[in-house]
N, CA, C and O atoms as CSV, one atom per row, in Angstrom:
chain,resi,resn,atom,element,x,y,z
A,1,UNK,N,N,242.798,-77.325,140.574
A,1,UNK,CA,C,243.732,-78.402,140.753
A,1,UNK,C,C,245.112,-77.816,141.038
A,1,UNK,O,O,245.678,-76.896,140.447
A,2,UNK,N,N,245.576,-78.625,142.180
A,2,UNK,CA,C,247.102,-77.930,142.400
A,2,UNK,C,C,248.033,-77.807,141.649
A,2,UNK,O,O,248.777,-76.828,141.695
A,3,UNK,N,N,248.161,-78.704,140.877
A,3,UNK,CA,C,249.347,-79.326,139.553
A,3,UNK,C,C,249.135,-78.960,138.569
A,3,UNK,O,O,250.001,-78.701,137.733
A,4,UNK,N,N,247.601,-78.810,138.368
A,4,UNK,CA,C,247.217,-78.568,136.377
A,4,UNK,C,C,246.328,-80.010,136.214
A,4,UNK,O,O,246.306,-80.944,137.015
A,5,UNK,N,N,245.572,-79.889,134.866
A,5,UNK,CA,C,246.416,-78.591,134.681
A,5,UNK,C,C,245.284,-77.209,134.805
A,5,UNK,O,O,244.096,-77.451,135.015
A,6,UNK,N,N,245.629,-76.189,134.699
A,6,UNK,CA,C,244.882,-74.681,134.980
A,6,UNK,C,C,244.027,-74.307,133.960
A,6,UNK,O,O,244.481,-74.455,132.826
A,7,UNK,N,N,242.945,-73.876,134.062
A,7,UNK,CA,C,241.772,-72.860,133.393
A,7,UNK,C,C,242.533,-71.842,132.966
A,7,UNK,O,O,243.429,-71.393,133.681
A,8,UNK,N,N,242.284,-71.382,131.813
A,8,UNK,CA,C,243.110,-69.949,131.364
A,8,UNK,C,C,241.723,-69.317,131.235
A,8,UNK,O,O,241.457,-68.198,131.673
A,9,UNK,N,N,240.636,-70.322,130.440
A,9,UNK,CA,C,239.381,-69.630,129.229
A,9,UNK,C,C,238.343,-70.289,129.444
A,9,UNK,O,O,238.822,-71.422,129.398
A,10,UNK,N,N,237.341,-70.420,129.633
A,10,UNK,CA,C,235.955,-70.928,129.187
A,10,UNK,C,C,235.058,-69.697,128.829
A,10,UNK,O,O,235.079,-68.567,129.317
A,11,UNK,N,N,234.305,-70.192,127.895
A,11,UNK,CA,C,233.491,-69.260,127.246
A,11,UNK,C,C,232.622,-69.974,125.954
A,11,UNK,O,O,232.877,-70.822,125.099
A,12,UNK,N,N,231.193,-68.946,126.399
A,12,UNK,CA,C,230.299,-69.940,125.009
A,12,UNK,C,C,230.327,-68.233,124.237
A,12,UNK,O,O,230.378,-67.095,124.704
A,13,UNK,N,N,230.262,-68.810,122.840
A,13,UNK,CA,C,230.478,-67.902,121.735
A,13,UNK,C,C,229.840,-68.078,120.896
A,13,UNK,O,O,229.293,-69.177,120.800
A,14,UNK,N,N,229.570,-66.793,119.648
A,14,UNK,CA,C,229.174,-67.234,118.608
A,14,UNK,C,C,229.794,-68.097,117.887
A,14,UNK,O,O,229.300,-69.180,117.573
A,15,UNK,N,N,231.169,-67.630,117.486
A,15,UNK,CA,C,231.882,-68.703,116.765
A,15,UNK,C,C,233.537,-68.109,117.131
A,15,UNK,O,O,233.648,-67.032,117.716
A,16,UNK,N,N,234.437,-68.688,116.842
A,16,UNK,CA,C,235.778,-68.650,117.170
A,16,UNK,C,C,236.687,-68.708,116.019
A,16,UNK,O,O,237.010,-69.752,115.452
A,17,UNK,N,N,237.175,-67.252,115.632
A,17,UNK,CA,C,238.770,-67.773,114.461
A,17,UNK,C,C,239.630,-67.816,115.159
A,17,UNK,O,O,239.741,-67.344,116.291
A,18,UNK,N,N,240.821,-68.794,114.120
A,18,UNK,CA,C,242.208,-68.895,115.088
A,18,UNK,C,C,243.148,-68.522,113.885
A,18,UNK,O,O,243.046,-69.029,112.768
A,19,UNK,N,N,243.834,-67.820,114.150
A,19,UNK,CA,C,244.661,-66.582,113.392
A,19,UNK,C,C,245.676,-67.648,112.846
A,19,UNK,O,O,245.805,-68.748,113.383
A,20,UNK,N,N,246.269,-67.318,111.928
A,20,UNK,CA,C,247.589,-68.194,111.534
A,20,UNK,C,C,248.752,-68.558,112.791
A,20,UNK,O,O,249.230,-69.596,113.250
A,21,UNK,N,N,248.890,-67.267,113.025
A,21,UNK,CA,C,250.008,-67.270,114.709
A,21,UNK,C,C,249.276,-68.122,115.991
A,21,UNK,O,O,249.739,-68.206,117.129
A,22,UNK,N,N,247.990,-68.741,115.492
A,22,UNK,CA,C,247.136,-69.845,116.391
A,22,UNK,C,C,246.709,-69.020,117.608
A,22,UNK,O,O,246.550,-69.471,118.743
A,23,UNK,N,N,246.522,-67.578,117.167
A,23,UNK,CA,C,246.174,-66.663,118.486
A,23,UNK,C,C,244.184,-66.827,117.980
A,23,UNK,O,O,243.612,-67.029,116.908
A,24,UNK,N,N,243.561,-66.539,119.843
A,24,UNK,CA,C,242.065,-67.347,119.316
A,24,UNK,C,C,241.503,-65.596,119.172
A,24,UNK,O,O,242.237,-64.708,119.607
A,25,UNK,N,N,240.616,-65.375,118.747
A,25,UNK,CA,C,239.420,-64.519,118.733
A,25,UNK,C,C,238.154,-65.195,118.650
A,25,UNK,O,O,237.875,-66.085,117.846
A,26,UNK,N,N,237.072,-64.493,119.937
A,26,UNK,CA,C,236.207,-64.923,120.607
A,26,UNK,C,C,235.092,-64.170,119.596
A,26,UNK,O,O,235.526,-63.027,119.454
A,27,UNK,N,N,234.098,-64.286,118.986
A,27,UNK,CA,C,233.209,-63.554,118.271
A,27,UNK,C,C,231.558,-64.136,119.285
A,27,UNK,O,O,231.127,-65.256,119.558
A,28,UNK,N,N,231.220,-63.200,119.485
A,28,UNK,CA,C,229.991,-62.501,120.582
A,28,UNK,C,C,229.735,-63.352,121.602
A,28,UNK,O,O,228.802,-64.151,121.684
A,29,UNK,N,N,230.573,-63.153,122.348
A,29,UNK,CA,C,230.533,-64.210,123.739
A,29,UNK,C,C,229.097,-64.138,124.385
A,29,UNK,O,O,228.565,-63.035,124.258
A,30,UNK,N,N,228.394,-65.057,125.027
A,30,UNK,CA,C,227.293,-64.904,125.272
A,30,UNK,C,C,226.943,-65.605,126.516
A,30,UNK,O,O,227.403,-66.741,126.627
A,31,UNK,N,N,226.134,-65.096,127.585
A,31,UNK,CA,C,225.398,-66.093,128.659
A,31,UNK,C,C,224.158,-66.027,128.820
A,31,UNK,O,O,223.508,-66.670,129.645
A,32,UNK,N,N,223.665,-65.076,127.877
A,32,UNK,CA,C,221.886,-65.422,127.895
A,32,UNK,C,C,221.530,-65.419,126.230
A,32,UNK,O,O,221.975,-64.811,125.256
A,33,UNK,N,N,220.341,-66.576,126.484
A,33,UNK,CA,C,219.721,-66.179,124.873
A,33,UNK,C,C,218.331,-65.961,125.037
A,33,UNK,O,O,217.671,-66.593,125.862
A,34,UNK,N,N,217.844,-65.073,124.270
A,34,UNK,CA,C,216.742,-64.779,123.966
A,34,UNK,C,C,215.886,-65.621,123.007
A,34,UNK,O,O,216.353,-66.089,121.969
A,35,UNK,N,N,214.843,-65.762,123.327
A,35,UNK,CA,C,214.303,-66.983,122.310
A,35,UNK,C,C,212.825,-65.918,122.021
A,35,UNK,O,O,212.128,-65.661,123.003
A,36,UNK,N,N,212.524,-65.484,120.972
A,36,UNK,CA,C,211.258,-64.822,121.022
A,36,UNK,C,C,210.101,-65.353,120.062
A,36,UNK,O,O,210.596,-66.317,119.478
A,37,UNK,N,N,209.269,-65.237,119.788
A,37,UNK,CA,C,207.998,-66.126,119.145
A,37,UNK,C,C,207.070,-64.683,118.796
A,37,UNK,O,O,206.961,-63.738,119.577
A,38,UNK,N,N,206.512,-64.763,117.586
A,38,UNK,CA,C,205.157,-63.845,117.718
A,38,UNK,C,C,204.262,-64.690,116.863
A,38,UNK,O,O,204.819,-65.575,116.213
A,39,UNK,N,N,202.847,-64.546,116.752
A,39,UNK,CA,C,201.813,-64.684,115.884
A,39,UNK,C,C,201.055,-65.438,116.535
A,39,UNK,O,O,201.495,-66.305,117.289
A,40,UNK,N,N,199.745,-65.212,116.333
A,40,UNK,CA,C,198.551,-65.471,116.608
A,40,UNK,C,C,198.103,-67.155,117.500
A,40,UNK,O,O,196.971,-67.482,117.856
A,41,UNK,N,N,199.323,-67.926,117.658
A,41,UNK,CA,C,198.980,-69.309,118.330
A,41,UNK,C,C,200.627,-69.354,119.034
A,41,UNK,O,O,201.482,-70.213,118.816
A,42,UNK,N,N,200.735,-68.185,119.898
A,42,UNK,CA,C,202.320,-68.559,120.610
A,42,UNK,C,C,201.692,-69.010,122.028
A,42,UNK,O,O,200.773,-68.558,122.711
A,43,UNK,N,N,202.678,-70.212,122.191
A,43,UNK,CA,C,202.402,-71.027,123.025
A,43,UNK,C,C,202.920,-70.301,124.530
A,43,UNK,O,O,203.974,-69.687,124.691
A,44,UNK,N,N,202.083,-70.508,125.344
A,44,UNK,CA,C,202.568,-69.537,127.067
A,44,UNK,C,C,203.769,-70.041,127.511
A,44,UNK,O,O,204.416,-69.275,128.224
A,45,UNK,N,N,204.374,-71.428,127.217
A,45,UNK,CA,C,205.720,-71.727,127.467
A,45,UNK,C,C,206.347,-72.054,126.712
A,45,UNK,O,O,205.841,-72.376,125.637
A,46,UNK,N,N,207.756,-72.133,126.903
A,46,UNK,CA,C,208.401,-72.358,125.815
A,46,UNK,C,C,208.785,-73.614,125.207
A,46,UNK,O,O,209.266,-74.613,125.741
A,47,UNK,N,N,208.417,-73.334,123.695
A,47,UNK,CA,C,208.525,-74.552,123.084
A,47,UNK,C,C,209.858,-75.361,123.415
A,47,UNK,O,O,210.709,-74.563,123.808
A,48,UNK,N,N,210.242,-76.423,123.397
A,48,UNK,CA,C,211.622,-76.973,122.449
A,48,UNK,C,C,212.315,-76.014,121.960
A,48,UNK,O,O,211.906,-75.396,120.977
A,49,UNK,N,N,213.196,-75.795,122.411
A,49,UNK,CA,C,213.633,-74.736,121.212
A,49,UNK,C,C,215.348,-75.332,120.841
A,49,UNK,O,O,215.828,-75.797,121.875
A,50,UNK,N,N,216.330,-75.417,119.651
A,50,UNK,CA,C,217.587,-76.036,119.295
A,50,UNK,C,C,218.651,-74.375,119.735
A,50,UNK,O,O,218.698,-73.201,119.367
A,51,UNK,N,N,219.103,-74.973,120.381
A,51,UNK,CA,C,220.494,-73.623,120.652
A,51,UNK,C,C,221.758,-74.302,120.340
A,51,UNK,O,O,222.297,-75.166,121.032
A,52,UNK,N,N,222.197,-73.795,119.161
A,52,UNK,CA,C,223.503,-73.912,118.664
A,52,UNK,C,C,224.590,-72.685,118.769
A,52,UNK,O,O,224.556,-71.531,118.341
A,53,UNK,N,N,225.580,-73.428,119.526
A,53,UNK,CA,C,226.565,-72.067,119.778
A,53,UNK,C,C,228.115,-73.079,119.604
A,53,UNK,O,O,228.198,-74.139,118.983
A,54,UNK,N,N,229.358,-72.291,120.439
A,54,UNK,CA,C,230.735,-72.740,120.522
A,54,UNK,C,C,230.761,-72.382,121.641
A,54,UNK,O,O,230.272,-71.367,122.136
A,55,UNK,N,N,231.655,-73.650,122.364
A,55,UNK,CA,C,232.346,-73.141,123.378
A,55,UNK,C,C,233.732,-73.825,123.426
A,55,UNK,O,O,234.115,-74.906,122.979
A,56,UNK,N,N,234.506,-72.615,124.276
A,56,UNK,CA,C,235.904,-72.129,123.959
A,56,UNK,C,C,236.667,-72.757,125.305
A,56,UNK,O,O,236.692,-71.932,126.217
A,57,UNK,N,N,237.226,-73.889,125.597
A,57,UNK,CA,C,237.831,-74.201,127.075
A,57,UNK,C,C,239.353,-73.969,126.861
A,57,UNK,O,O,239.910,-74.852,126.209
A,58,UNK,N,N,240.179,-72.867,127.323
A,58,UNK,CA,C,241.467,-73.216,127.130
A,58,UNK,C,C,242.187,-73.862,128.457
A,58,UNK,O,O,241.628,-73.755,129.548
A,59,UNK,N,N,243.198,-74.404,128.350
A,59,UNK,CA,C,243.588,-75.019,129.357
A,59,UNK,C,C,245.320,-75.070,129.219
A,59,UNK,O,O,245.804,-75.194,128.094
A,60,UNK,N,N,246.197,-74.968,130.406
A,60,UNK,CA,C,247.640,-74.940,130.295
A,60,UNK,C,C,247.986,-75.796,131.154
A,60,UNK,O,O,247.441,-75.793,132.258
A,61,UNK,N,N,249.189,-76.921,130.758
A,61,UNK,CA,C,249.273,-78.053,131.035
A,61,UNK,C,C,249.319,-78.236,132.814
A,61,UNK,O,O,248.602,-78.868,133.590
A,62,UNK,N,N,250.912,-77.072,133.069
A,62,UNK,CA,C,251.068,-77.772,134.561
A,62,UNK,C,C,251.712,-78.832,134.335
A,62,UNK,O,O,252.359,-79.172,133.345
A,63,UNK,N,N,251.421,-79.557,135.700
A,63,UNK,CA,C,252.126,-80.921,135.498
A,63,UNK,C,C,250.942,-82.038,134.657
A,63,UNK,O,O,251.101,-83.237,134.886
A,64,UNK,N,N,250.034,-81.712,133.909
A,64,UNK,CA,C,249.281,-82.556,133.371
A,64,UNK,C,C,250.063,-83.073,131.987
A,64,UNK,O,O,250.699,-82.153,131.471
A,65,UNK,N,N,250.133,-84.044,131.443
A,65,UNK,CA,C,251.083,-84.650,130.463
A,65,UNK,C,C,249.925,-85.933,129.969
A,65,UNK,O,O,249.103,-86.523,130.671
A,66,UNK,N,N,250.222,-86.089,128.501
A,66,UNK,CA,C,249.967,-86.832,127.742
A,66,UNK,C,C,248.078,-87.117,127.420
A,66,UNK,O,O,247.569,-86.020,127.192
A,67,UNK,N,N,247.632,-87.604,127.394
A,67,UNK,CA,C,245.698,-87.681,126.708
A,67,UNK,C,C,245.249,-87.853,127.751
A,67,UNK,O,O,245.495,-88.661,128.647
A,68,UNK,N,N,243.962,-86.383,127.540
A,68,UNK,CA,C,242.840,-87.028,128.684
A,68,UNK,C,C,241.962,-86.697,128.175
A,68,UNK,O,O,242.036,-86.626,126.949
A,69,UNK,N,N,240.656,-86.319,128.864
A,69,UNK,CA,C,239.298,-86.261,128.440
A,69,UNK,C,C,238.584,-85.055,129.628
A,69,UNK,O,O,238.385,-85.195,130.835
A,70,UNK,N,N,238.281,-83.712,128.603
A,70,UNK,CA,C,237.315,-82.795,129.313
A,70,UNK,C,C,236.054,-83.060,129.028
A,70,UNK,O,O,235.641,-83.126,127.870
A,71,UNK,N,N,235.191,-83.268,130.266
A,71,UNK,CA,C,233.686,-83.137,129.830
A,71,UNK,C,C,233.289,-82.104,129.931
A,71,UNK,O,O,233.544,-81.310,130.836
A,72,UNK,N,N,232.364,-81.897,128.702
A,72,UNK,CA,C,231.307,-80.652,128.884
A,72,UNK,C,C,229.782,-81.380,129.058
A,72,UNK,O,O,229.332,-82.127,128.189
A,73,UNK,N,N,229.028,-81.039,130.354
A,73,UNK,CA,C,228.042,-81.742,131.208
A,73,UNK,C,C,226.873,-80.417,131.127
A,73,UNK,O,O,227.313,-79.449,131.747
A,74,UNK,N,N,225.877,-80.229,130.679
A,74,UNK,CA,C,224.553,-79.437,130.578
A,74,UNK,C,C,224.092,-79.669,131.897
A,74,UNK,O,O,224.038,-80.874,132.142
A,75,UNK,N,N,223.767,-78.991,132.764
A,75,UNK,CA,C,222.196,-79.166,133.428
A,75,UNK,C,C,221.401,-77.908,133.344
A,75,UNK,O,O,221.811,-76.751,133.239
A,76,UNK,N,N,220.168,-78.370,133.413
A,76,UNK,CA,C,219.210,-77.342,133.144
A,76,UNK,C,C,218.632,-76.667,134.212
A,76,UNK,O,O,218.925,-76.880,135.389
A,77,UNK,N,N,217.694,-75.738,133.763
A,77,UNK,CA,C,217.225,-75.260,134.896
A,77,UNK,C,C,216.334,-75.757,136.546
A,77,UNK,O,O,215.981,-75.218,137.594
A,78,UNK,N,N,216.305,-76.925,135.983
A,78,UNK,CA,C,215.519,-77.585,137.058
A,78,UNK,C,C,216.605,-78.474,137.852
A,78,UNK,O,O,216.242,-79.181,138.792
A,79,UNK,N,N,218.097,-78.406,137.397
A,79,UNK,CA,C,219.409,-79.040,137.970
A,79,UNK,C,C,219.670,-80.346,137.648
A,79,UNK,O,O,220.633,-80.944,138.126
A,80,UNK,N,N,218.584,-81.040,136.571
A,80,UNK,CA,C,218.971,-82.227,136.180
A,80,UNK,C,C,219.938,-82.450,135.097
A,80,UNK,O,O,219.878,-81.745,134.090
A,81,UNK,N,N,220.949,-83.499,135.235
A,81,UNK,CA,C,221.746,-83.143,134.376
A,81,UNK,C,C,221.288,-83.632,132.759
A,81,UNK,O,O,220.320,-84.364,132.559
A,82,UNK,N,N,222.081,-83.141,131.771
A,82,UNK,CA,C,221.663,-83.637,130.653
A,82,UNK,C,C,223.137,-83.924,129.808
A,82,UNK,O,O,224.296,-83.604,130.074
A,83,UNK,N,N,222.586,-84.610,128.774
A,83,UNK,CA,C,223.753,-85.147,127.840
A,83,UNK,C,C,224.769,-84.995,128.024
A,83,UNK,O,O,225.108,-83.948,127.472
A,84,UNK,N,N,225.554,-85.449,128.519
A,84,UNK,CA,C,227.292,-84.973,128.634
A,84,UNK,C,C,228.098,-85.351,127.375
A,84,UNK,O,O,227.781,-86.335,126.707
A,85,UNK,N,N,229.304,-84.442,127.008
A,85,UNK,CA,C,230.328,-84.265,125.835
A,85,UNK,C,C,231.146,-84.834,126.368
A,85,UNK,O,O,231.076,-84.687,127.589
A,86,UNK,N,N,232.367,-85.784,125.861
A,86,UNK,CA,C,233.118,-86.132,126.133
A,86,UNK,C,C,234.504,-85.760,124.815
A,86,UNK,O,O,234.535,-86.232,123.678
A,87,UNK,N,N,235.751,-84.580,125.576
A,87,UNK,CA,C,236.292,-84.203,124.345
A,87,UNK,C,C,237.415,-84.343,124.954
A,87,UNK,O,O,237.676,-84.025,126.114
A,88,UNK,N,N,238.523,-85.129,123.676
A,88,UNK,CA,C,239.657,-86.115,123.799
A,88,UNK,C,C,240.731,-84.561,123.602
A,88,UNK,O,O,240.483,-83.634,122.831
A,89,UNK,N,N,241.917,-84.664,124.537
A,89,UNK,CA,C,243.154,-83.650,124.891
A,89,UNK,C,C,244.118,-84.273,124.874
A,89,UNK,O,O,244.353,-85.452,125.135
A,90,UNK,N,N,244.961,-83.117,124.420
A,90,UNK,CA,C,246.907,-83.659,124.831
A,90,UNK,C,C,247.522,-82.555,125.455
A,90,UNK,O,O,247.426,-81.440,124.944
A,91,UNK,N,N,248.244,-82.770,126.671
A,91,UNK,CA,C,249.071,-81.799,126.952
A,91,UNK,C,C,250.114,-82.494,127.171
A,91,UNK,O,O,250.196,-83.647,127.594
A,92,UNK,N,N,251.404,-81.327,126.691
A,92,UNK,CA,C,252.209,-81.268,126.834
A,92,UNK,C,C,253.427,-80.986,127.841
A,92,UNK,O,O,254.629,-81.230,127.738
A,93,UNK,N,N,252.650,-80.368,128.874
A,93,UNK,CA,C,253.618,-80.102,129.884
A,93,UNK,C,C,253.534,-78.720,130.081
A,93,UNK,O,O,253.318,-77.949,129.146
A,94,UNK,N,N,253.746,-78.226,131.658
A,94,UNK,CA,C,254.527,-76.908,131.752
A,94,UNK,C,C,253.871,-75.638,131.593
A,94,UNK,O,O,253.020,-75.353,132.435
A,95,UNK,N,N,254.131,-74.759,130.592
A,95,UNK,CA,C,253.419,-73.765,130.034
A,95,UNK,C,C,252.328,-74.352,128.647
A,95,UNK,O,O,251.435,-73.834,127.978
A,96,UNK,N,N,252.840,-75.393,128.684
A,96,UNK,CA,C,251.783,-75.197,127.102
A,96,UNK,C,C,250.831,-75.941,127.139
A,96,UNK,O,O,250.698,-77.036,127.685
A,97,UNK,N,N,249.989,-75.196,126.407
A,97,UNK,CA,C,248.345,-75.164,126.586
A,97,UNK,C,C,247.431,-76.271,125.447
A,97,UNK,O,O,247.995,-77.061,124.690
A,98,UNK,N,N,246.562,-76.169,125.509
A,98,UNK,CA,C,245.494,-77.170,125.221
A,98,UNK,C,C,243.984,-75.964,125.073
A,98,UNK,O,O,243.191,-75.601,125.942
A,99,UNK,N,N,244.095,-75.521,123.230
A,99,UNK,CA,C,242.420,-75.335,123.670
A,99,UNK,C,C,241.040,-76.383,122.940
A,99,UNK,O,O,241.334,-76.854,121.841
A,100,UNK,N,N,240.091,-76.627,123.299
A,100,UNK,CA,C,238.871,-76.771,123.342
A,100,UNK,C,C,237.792,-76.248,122.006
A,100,UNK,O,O,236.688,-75.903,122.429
A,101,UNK,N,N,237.900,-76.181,121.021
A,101,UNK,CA,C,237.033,-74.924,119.988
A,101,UNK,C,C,236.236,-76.392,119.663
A,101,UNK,O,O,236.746,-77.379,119.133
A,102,UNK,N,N,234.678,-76.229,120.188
A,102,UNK,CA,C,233.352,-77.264,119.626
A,102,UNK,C,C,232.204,-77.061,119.774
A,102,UNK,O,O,231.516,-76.941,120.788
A,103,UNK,N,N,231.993,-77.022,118.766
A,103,UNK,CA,C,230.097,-76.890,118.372
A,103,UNK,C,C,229.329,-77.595,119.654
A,103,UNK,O,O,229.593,-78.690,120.150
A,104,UNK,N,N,228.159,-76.524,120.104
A,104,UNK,CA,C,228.165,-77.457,120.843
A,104,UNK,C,C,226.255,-77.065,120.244
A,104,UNK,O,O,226.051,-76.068,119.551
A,105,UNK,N,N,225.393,-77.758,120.548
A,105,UNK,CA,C,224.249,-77.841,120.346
A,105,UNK,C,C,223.342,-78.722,121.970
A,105,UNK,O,O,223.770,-79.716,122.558
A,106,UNK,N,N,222.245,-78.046,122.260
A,106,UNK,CA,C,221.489,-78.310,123.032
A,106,UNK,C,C,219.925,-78.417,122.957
A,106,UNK,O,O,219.650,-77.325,122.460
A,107,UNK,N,N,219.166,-78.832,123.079
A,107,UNK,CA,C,217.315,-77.905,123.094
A,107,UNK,C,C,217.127,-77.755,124.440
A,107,UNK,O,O,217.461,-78.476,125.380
A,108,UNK,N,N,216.517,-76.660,124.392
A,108,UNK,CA,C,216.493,-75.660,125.429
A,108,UNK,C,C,214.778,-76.266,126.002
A,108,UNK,O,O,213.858,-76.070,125.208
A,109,UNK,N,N,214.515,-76.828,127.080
A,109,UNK,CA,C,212.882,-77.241,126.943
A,109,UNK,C,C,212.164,-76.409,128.176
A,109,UNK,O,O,210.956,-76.538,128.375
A,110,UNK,N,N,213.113,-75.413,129.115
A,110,UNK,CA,C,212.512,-74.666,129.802
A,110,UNK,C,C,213.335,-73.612,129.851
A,110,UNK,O,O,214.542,-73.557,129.615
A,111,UNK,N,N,212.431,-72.615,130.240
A,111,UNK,CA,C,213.214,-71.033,130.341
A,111,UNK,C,C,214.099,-71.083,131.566
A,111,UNK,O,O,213.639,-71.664,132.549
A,112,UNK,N,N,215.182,-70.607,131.632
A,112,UNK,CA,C,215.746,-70.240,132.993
A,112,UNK,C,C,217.235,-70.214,132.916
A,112,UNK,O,O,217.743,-70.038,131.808
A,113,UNK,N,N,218.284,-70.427,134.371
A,113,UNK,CA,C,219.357,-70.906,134.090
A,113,UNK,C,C,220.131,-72.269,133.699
A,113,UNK,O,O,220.295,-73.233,134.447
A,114,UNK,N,N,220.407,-72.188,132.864
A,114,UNK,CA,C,221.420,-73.852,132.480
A,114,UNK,C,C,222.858,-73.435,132.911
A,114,UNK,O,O,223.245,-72.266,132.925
A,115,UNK,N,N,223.671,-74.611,133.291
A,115,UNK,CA,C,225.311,-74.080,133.840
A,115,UNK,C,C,225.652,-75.598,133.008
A,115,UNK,O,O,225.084,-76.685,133.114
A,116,UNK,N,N,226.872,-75.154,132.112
A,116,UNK,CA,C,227.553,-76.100,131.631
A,116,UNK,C,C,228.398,-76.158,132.248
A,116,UNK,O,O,229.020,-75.107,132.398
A,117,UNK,N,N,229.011,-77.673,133.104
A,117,UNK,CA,C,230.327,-77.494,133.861
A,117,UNK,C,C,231.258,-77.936,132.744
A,117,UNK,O,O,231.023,-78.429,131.641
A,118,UNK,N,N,232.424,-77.599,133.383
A,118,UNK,CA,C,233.826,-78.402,132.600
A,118,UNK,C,C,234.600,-78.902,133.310
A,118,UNK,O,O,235.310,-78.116,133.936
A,119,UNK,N,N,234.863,-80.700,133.585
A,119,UNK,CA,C,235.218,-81.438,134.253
A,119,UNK,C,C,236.627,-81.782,133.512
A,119,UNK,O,O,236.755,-82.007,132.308
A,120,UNK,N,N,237.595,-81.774,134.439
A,120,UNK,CA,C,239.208,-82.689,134.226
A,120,UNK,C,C,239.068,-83.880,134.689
A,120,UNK,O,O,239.484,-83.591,135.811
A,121,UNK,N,N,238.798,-85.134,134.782
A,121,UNK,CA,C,238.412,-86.359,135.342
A,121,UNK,C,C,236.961,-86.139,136.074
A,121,UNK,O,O,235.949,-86.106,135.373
A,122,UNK,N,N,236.894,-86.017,137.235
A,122,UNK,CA,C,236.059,-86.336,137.956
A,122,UNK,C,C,235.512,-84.518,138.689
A,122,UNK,O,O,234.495,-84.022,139.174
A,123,UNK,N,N,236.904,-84.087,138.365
A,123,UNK,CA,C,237.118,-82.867,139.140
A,123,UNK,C,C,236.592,-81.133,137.888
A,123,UNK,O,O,237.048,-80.664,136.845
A,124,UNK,N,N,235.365,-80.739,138.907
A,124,UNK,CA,C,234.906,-79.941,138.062
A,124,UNK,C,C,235.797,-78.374,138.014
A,124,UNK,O,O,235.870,-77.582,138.954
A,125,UNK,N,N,236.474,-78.200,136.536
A,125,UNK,CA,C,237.093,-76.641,136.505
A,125,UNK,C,C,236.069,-75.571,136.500
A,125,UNK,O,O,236.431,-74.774,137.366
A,126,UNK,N,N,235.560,-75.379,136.248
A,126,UNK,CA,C,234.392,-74.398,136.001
A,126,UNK,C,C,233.064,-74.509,135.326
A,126,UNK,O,O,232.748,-75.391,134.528
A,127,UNK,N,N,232.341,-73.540,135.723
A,127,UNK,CA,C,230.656,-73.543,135.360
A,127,UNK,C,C,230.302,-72.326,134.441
A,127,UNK,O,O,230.491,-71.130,134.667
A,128,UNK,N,N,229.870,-72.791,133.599
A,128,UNK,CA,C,229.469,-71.309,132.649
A,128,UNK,C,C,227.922,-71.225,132.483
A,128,UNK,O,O,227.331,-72.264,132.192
A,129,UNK,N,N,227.377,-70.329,132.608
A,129,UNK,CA,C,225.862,-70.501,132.801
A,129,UNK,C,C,225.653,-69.756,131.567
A,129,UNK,O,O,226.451,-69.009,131.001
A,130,UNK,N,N,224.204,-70.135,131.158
A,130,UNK,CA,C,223.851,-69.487,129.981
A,130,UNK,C,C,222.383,-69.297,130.774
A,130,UNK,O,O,222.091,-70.217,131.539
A,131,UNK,N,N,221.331,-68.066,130.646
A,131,UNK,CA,C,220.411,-67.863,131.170
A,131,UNK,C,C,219.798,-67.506,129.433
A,131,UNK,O,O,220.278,-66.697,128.639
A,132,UNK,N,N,218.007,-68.880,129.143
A,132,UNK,CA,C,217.415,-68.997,128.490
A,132,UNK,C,C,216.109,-67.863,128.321
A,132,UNK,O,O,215.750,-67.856,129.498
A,133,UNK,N,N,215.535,-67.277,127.896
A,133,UNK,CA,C,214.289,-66.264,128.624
A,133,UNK,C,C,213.697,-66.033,127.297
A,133,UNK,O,O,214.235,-65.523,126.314
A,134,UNK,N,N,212.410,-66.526,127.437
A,134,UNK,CA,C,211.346,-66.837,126.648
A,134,UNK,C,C,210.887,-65.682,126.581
A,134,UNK,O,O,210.880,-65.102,127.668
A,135,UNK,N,N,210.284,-64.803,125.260
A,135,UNK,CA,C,209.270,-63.487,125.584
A,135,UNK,C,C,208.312,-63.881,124.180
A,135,UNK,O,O,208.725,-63.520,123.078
A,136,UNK,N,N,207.362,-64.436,124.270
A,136,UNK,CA,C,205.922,-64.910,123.606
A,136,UNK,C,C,205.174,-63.396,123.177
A,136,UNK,O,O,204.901,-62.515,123.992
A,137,UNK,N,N,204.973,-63.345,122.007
A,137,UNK,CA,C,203.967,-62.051,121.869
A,137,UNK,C,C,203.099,-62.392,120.752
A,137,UNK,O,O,203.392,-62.432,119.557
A,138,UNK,N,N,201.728,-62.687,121.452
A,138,UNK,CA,C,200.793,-63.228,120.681
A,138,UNK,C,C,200.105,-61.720,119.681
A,138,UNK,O,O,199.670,-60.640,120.080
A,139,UNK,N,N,200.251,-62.220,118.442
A,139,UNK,CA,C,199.370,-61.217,117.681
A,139,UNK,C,C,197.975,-61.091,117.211
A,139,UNK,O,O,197.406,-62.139,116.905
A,140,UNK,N,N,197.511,-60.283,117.135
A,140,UNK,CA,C,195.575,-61.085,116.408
A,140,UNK,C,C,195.620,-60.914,115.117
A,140,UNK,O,O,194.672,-61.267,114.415
């Protein structure tokens, strides 16, 4: 966007502290998960599986001013979209920023790539992909 307001950050994480001085630290940033299974009845595809992580959107105002709404939008590997987040913002103007720190939870129902976008209205800022990959090891 020409005006703002601007992407500084996106990122999915383990989890996120924010220091007293409100400076962020990112703890194990991630774009693939491993999902692994063993014992004697593992299924050849992958189950359902719940992926709970954080993701981190920072954003600096620009000329963007007063409440809006970033979506965070799932699609999966097959490109259909899924559940969309809808998370309420304030900016202030100018240099100052706006971040994003939310749980975000999904089930994962096929192996592959998922891309979470992050939308300012209508208008998509960026895509963060997380690549899912199933490894099944049946035991006797």
């Amino acid at each position: 966007m020409k005006d703002g307001p601007y992407l500084s950050l996106a990122a999915i994480c383990e989890k996120v502290l924010t220091e007293q001085d409100g400076v962020l630290s990112l703890i194990r940033i991630i774009d693939r998960v491993v999902v692994a299974t063993a014992g004697s009845d593992v299924p050849d595809e992958l189950p359902p599986t719940p992926l709970n992580f954080t993701v981190v959107v920072a954003l600096k105002s620009g000329s963007a001013r007063g409440r809006h709404k970033i979506t965070l939008r799932p699609e999966n590997p097959s490109g259909q979209q899924m559940n969309s987040l809808e998370v309420p913002i304030h900016f202030e103007g100018e240099d100052r920023g706006a971040n994003v720190i939310i749980g975000f939870n999904m089930t994962a129902e096929q192996e592959g790539l998922y891309w979470i976008d992050v939308l300012f209205g209508e208008t998509v800022l960026t895509r963060m992909p997380l690549r899912v990959i199933y490894q099944p090891r049946k035991t006797s």
